[in-house]
C-alpha positions in Angstrom: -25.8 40.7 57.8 -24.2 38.4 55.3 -23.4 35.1 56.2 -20.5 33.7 53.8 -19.0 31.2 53.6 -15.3 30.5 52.9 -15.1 29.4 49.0 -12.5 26.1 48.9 -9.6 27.6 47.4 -9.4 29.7 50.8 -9.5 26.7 52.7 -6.1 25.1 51.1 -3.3 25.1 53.9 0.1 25.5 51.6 1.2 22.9 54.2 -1.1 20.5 52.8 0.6 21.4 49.3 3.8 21.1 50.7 3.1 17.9 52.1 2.0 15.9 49.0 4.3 17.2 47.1 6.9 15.7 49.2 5.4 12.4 49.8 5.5 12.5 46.1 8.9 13.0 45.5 9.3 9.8 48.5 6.9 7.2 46.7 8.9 8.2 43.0 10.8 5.5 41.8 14.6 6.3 40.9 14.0 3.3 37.8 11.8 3.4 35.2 9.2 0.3 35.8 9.3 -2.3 33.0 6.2 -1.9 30.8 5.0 -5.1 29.3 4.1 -5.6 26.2 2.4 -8.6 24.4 5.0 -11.5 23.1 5.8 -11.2 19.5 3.3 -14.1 17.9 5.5 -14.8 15.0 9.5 -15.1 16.1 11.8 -15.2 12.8 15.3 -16.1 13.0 18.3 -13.9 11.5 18.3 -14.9 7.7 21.5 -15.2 6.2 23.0 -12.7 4.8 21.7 -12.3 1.1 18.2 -13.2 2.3 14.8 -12.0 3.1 12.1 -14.0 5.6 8.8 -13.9 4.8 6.2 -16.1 6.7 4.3 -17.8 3.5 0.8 -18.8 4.2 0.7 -22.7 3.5 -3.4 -22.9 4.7 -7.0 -21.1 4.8 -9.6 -22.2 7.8 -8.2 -25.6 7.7 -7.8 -26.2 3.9 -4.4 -26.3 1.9 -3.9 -23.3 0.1 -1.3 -24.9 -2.0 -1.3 -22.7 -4.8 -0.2 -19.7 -3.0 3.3 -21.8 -1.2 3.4 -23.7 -4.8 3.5 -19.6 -6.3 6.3 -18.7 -3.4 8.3 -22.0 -3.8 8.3 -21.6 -7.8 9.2 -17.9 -7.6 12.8 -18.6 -5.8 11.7 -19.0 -2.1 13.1 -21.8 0.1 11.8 -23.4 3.1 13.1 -22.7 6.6 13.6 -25.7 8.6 13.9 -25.4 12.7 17.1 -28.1 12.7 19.1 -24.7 10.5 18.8 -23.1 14.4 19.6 -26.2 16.8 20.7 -23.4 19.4 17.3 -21.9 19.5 13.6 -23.0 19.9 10.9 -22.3 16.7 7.7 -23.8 16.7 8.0 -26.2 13.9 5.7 -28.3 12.1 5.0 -31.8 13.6 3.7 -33.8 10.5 2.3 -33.6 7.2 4.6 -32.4 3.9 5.9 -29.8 5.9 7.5 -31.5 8.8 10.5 -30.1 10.5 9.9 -26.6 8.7 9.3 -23.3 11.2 5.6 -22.6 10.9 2.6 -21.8 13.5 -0.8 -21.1 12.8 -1.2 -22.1 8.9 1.8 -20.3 7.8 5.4 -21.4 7.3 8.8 -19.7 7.0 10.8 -19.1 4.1 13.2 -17.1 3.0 14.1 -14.9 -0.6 17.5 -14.0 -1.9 17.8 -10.2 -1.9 18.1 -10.1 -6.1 15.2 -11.6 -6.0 13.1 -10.2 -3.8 14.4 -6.5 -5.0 13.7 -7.3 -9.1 10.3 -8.7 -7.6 10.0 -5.1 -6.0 11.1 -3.2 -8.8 8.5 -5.6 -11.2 5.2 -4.6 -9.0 7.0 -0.8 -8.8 6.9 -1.2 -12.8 3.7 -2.8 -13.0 1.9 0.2 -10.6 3.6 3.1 -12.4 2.3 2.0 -15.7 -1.0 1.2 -14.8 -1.3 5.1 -13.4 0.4 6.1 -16.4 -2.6 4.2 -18.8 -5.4 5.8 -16.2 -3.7 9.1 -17.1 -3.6 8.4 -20.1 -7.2 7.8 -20.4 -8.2 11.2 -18.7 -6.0 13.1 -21.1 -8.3 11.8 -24.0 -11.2 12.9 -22.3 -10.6 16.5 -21.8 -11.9 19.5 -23.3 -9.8 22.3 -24.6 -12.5 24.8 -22.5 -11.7 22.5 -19.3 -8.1 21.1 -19.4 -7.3 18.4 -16.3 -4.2 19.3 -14.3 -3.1 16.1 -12.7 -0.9 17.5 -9.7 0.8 15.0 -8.0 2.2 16.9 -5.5 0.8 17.2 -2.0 1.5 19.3 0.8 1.0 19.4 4.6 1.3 22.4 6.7 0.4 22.0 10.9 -0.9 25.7 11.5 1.0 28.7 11.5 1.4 31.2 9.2 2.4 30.5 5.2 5.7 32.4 4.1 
């Protein structure tokens, strides 16, 4: 004689199904719970309209990185100061050349007028597409006639499934 025993799955009451399922539908909550997520580190305020923020980095490990705010502040940006938003509370700069202007952690706000900050985008846009036009440029002289170079810019990409 065989002695078997009963495998697990036999042993399952649906009762016992039944029963969790309903305690589960009991504990669920009729609200989504709030999920927390981490503070934002840098809070901007609304810029005008007609302007852009940017968070300008005014120092490096504790030294003055003055050519880089010097750059900004020459190129059209302007200074944000925390007494523009008496209604709400920036961290701003205690002391030093920057006092009274929204900053934390070695960088300071300013803000851009949108011409300037779209001819500054359109300039680097300018300045990219010509340098890949010159590195073209360069691989065109060195091909052979046997081996020509087909620069294909295009790029695909196709999840599975069958091509039509």
């Amino acid at each position: 004689m065989e002695n078997k025993k009963p495998t697990r799955a036999s042993q399952t009451k649906k009762s016992d199904s039944t029963k969790v399922q309903s305690q589960a539908k009991a504990v669920a909550p009729k609200a989504r719970p709030k999920v927390w997520t981490p503070p934002p580190y840098l809070d901007t305020p609304h810029a005008p309209d007609g302007f852009r923020p940017r968070w300008v980095r005014i120092e490096v490990l504790g030294f003055a990185d003055t050519k880089n705010i010097q750059g900004r502040l020459r190129s059209g940006y302007e200074l944000v100061r925390a007494d523009e938003y008496p209604n709400e509370d920036f961290p701003a700069i205690a002391d030093g050349k920057y006092a009274g202007v929204i900053g934390h952690g070695g960088l300071v706000l300013t803000r851009v007028p949108e011409e300037i900050a779209r001819s500054r985008d359109e300039y680097y846009r300018k300045q990219a597409q010509d340098q890949q036009t010159a590195i073209d440029n360069d691989l065109m002289k060195e091909q052979h006639k046997g081996m020509p170079i087909d620069i294909d810019r295009q790029s695909r990409t196709t999840f599975g499934g069958k091509k039509s």
